[in-house]
Every structure is written in structure tokens, then in C-alpha cells.
N, C-alpha and C positions, 0 to 999 in steps of 0.2 A: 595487488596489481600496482605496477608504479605510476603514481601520477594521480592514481584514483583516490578518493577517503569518501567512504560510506557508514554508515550506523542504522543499529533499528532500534529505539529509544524507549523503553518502558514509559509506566508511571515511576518511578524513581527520582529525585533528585534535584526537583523543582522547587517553587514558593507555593502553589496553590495548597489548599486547604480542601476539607468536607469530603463530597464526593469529587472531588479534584484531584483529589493526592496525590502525589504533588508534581509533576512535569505535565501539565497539562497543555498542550500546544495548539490546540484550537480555541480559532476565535469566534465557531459557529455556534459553542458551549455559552452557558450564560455564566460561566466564569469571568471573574472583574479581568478586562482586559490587560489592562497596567501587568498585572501576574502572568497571563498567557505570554506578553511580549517577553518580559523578566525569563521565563522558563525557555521561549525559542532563541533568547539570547543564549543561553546556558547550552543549548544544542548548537545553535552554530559555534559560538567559542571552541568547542569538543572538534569540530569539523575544519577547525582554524581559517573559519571567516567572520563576518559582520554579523547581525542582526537582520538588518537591509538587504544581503546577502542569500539568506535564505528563503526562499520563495514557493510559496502554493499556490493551488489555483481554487477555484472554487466548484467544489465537485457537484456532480449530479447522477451520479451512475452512467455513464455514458461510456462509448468506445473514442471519445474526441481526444484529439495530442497538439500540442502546442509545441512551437519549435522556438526555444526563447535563445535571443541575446542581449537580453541586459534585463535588469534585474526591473519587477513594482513594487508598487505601492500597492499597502491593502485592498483600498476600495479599488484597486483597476486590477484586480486576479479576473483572467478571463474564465469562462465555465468551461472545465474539458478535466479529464479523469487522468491522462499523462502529461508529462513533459518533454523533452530531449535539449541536449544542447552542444555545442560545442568548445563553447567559452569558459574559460578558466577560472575560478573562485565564485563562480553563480551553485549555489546550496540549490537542487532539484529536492523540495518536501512532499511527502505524500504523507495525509492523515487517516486514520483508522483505528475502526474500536471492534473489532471482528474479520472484518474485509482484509486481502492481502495485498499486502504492500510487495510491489516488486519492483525492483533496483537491477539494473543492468548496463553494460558497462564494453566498450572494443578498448581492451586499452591500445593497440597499436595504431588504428582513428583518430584518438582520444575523443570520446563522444562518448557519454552518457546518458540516461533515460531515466525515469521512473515514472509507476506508472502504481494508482489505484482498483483493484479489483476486485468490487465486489462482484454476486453471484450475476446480476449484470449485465456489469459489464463486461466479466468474462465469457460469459457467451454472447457476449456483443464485441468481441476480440481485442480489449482494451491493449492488451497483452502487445497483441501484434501489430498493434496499429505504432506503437511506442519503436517496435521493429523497425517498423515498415519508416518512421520519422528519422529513428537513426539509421537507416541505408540514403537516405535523400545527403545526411550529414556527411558519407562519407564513409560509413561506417560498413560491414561484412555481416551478413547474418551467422555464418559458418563461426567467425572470433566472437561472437558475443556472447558472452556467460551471464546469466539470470539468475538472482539471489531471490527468494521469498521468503520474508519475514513471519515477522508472529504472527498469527490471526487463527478462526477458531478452526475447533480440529473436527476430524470425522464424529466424532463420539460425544461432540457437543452440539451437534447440527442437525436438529431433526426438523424436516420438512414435510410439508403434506403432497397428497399424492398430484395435485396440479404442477408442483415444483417439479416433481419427478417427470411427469409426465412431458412437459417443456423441453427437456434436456432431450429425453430420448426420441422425440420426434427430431431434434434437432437431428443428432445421429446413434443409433442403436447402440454403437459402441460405447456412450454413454453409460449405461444401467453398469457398466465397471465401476461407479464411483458413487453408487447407493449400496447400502447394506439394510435389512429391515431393521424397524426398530422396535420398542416393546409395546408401544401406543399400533392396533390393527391399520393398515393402508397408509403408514407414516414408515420413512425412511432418514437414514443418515446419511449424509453428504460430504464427502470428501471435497472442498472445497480447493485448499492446495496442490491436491493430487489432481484433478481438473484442471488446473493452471500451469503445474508445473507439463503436464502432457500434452498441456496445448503449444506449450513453448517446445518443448522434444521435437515434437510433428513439423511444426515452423523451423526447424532445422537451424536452432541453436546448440553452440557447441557446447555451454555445461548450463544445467540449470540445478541448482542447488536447495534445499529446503529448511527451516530451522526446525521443524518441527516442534514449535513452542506456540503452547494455546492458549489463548487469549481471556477465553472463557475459564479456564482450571486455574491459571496462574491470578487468582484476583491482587494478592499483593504487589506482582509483578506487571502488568497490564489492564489497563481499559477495557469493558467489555460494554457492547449494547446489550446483550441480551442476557445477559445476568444482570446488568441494569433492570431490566426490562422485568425478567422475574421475580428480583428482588423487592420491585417497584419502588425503584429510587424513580426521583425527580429530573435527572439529568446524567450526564455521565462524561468522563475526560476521552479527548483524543490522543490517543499515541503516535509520533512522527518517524518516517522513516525517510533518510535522504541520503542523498550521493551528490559530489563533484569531482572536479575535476582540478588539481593542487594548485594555485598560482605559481 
């Protein structure tokens, strides 16, 4: 798209170490910070802007969107799960270590989004709300194409029956994005395919998938929850960002 430049950044390519390795771009991780900056430096340079440049916010699972025009400072990331913007050379970052990252984009607007989704916030419409931020901008819901990055995949998601249960009160059509799994009253979650069909519905014109899992690809990505099983102590954040060219 012209005008646009986005990425979805593995662990690859950074300074951190251990359980870091190494592009670790969270500074919520108890990696020495000095290295996370050094590593989002390496991301925005890829994205051909600043450090400063590049911008997250401070997530919390939520459906909240921020409408930014100028870029912060660490300690003033507001708390909200998307972004949007319209302004030219501002890095839009979402982090994640399982959860999907989605990047979406009007290039004829020019306005931009991204937006954090865990399981969530996607049923709290993080998705849409990031929409719904860039039509205020200017932007078409019809022109906007929706990329979702790596995060885990069905076959590594299994959840208990409360999880299941949640979704499908929400709306029956739901139990489309469990499959059983081999544990009795436990199911797997298509977590992408949920996002990517909430975007469809929301009547976006492409929404796209990588299909790349988060959990399988240990060399190539950050996971929580191979973290989690492995019982490591900590675990890196993987970034995914978009803007808009100067």
C-alpha cells in the first residue's frame, strides 16, 4: 500500500539475551531496559523512523482506542489496547506474546490503526473499536484492509469449558471456533479465526491472516504460554507496527 510501512517482528535480531532472545520490545518484561530500547530502536530504524517515534501504550486487555497525534514518552503511554492515527512518521506498536496483533490501514484516508487482541479484548471488540477510531479519522470502513499477525494458533489453545462457555452465550455462532480437544470438557480455540471474522462481519474490505504460531515457532517468536509450561521465569514481547511514510 503506498504510503504505508508495517511489520510483525519476531524474537530475531535484537541485543537481549536468556529468555529474551533477542528483539525483545517490552518494557513490561524484567529485561534490562537499556536492551528493550536498543531492540525498538532496531524496529523503528526497519520502519524508517526514530526510537521516540515508535509508540505503545500500556495494555490491559480492554476494548479502549486512543486517537494519537504526536508521539510519548514512556511513562505517559495511556492504558487502551488500540491506537489510530492520521499523522505521518508516528510508529503505531502493539506488543504480544500469544495475543493478535492487528494492523489495519485506508491507504486512500491515509489513517492507520493497530490494535491488541487478546481473547479479551476480542470479545470486548477491541478490533472494532480501532474501526470505529479510524472512521472518526476520516477513514471508510468498506477501504480498510486488516492484517493479523502471529499469535497462537488453534491447535495450541486449549481452554476450559468456562472459556467456551462465555463465547457462546455471547453468540451461538461462536462454537464455530472450538474444536474438542484430547483433555474431556476442554476445547481448542481458534483465536485468529474469531478476529479475523469479527472483522469480515464489521464489513472490512480484506482482512488477511499470517497464519504463524506463536507457540510452535519457539525460535521464531515469544510465547506466554510455553513460557508458562516450560516454567521459565519470564518471557519477551514481540512487536507489531504500522505507519504512515513521511
Amino acid at each position: 500500500m503506498a504510503g504505508v510501512v508495517h511489520g510483525f517482528f519476531g524474537r530475531q535480531g535484537g541485543v537481549s539475551d536468556g529468555v529474551y532472545a533477542s528483539l525483545n520490545c517490552g518494557y513490561g518484561s524484567s529485561d534490562a531496559p537499556e536492551r528493550v530500547r536498543e531492540n525498538r530502536r532496531r524496529v523503528a530504524a526497519r520502519l524508517g523512523t526514530r526510537e521516540e517515534r515508535l509508540i505503545t501504550v500500556y495494555q490491559i486487555h480492554s476494548a479502549d482506542v486512543v486517537t494519537v497525534d504526536a508521539p510519548w514518552s514512556r511513562g505517559d503511554a495511556p492504558k487502551a489496547d488500540a491506537m489510530v492515527t492520521n499523522v505521518k512518521g508516528i510508529a503505531l506498536g502493539v506488543l504480544a506474546a500469544d495475543c493478535a496483533p492487528v494492523l489495519l490501514a485506508d491507504e486512500r484516508a491515509g489513517v492507520v490503526g493497530a490494535a491488541h487482541a487478546g481473547w479479551k479484548g476480542a470479545i470486548g471488540g477491541v478490533a472494532e473499536s480501532a474501526v470505529r477510531a479510524m472512521e472518526a479519522l476520516g477513514a471508510e470502513r468498506a477501504r480498510i484492509r486488516a492484517a493479523i499477525g502471529p499469535c497462537i494458533s488453534q491447535g495450541s489453545y486449549e481452554v476450559g469449558p468456562e472459556f467456551m462457555t462465555r463465547f457462546i452465550d455471547e453468540a451461538s455462532a461462536n462454537s464455530a471456533f472450538f474444536q474438542p480437544s484430547a483433555r474431556p470438557g476442554h476445547a481448542l480455540f481458534d483465536l485468529p479465526g474469531y478476529v479475523a471474522a469479527r472483522l469480515a462481519t464489521f464489513g472490512l474490505s480484506t482482512v488477511e491472516r499470517m497464519n504463524m504460531c506463536t507457540y510452535e515457532h519457539a525460535g521464531h517468536y515469544f510465547s506466554f504460554r510455553r513460557t508458562t509450561h516450560r516454567g521459565e521465569t519470564d518471557y519477551g514481547r514481540n512487536i507489531s507496527a504500522i505507519l504512515l511514510s513521511p
